[in-house]
Structure formats: C-alpha cells, structure tokens
N, C-alpha and C positions, 0 to 999 in steps of 0.2 A: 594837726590841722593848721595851713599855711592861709594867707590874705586871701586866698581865691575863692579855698572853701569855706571861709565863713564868709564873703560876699554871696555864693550858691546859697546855703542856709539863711541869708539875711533876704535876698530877693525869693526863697521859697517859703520866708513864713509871710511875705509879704500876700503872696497869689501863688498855691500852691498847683494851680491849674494850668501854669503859663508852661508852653512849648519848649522843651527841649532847645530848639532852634533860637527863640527869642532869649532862653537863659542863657544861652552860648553867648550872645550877643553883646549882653550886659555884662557877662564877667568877662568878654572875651578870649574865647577859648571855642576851641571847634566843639561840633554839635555831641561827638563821641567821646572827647575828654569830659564833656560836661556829665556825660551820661555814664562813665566808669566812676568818676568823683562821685557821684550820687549812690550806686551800689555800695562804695565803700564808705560813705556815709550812713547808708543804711544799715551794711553787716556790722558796723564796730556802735550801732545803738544812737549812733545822736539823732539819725530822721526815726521814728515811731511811728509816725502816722500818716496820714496825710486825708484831712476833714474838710466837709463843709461848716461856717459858721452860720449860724441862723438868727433872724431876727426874733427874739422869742417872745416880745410883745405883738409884732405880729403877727404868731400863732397863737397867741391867746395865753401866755403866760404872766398873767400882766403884774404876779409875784417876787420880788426876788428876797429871799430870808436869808439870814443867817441864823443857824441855830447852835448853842453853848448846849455842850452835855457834859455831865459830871455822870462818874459808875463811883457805886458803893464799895467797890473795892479793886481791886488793880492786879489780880492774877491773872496770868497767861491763857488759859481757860474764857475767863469775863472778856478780858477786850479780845481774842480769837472772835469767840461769839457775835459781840456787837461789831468788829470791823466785816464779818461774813455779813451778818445783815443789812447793816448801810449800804453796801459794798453791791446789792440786790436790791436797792430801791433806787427805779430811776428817776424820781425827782431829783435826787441829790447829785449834783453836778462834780462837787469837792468834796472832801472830810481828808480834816487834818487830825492827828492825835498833836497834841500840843504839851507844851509843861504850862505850871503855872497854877492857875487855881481852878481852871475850866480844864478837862481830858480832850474833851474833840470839839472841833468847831468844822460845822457842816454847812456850805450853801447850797439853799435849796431854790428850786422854781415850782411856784405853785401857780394853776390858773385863776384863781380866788380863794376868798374866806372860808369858804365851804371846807375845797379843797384843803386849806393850812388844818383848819380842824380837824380832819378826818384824815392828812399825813398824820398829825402831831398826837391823836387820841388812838387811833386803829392799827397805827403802822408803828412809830417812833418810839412812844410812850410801851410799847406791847414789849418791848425789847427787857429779856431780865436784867436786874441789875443797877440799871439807872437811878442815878439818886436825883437828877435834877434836871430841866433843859428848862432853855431861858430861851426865847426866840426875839430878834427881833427883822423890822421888815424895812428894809431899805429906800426909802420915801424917793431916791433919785439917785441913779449910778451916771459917776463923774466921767470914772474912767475904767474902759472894759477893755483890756488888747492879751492879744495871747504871745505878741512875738517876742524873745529875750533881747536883752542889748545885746548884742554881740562885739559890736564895736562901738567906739568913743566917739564916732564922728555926728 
C-alpha cells in the first residue's frame, strides 16, 4: 500500500459515496487508476464494506449500553454458543471477547427502558452459561468515528 492508496482509503472513509471522478481529483490520479486501485483494495480485504451511518437517536434509539459478560466456564462449545447468539441479535452493534476479568463486552442500542429490560431478561440473560452481565448506559457519547488514522498528518 503506497501514499495514494491510503489517501483513496482516507478520502473513502471519509464519504464513501463520493464519485469516482471527484476521488480522482483529490488523489490526483485519473478517474480509471482510481477505479483499478479500489478493486485491488477490495480483493486483497482492506475496503469490506462500504455503509450508510445513521443518526440513531434520531431513530429512536435513544440507548447506547455497554454490556460486561462473564460465562461460567470457558470451553470451546460455551463461547461457540454464546458468540453464535450475540452474533444474531441486532441490537448489538460490537462484542468483543476480551481477557481480563470481564469475557465479552457488548455495545448495545436500545430504544428505551422497556426495551434494555426485555434485551437483558428475554434475550441476553436466556443465553446458557452466563454467570454475570453488568450493564451500564452511557449518559453522553464524546466521541463516535469510524474512520482509522491512516496517516500522521
């Protein structure tokens, strides 16, 4: 990966939606170099995706939790199990398995109280295994970005 193509990747996590023509522009580079650099960004796995972000308060999410799980035991079988099921709940946005004294740490978006209840009692908690989940709820998010540094500048 040379300066140009992590300027393409830096100007694509920026506004994934921008024209072909106009990213040429900015990295300087004609409209079909920019466009073979992208497929081969593609094939060798660094681009994955390419999403809309949403505002998700307002749609009504007006939750954002983090949730600490601890499992009662730690065989191949248990965490299979539980990373299959998080893994199928779309509240959960993240889940990490972690070391430490907490297994996994899951952010979750809930639309209310109701909601957090009846994730955390009908869905979370239902999971065999679990010895523990600690929730808490994020009173104010500082900082929310999805793009990596790429460069130093």
């Amino acid at each position: 990966m040379d300066a140009i193509d992590q300027a393409i990747l830096t100007e694509l996590q920026q506004d994934s939606s921008i024209s072909n023509v106009e990213l040429a522009r900015r990295v300087d580079l004609s409209p079909p170099a920019v466009h073979a650099r992208i497929k081969r960004l593609e094939e060798a796995g660094l681009i994955t995706a390419y999403v809309a972000l949403l505002d998700r308060e307002k749609l009504g999410f007006d939750l954002l939790c983090f949730v600490q799980v601890s499992l009662q035991t730690h065989d191949p079988e248990q965490i299979e199990a539980f990373q299959q099921k998080v893994m199928a709940m779309p509240e959960v946005l993240e889940g990490h398995y972690l070391t430490g004294s907490v297994d996994y740490l899951l952010k979750v978006v809930i639309k209310n109280k109701s909601d957090l209840s009846r994730f955390l009692m009908e869905n979370l908690s239902q999971i065999p295994g679990i010895a523990r989940i600690q929730t808490s709820i994020a009173l104010k998010e500082i900082k929310s970005k999805t793009a990596l540094p790429l460069s130093a500048d």
